[in-house]
N, C-alpha and C positions, 0 to 999 in steps of 0.2 A: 504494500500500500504506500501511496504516498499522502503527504498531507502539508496542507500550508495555514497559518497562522495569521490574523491581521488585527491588529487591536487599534479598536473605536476607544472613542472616549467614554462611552456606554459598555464596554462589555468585549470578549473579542470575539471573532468570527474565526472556525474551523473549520477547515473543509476537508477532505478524504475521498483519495480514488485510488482505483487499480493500477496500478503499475504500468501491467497489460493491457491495453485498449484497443480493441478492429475500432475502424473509422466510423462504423454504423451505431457503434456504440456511444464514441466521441461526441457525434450528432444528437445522438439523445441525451447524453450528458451536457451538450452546451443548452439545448431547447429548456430542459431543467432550468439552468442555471439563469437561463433569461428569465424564467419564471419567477425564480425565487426574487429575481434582481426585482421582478416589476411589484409584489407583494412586498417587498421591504422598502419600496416605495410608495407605497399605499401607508404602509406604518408612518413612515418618516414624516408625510406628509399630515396625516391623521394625528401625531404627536405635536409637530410644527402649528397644526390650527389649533390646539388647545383641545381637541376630541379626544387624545389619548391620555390627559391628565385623570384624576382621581382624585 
């Protein structure tokens, strides 16, 4: 596995993949990754208007 590390001022962010990868798999791993990318901008956004406070 490999894995990379990024630290927010919130918290860090881990991530983790196979080593190994066919390109079709690649492909579905970045489709993923767009995904999450656009729900943590729903968050960010959602926190930034004051929606995500408590």
């Amino acid at each position: 596995m490999n894995s990379d590390t990024f630290t927010l001022d919130e918290g860090q962010v881990i991530l983790q993949w196979p080593a190994k990868m066919s390109m079709e798999s690649y492909e579905d791993f970045k489709s993923w990754l767009d995904l999450v990318s656009r729900k943590a901008k729903r968050a960010a956004e959602k926190y930034e208007s004051g929606e995500g406070l408590i």
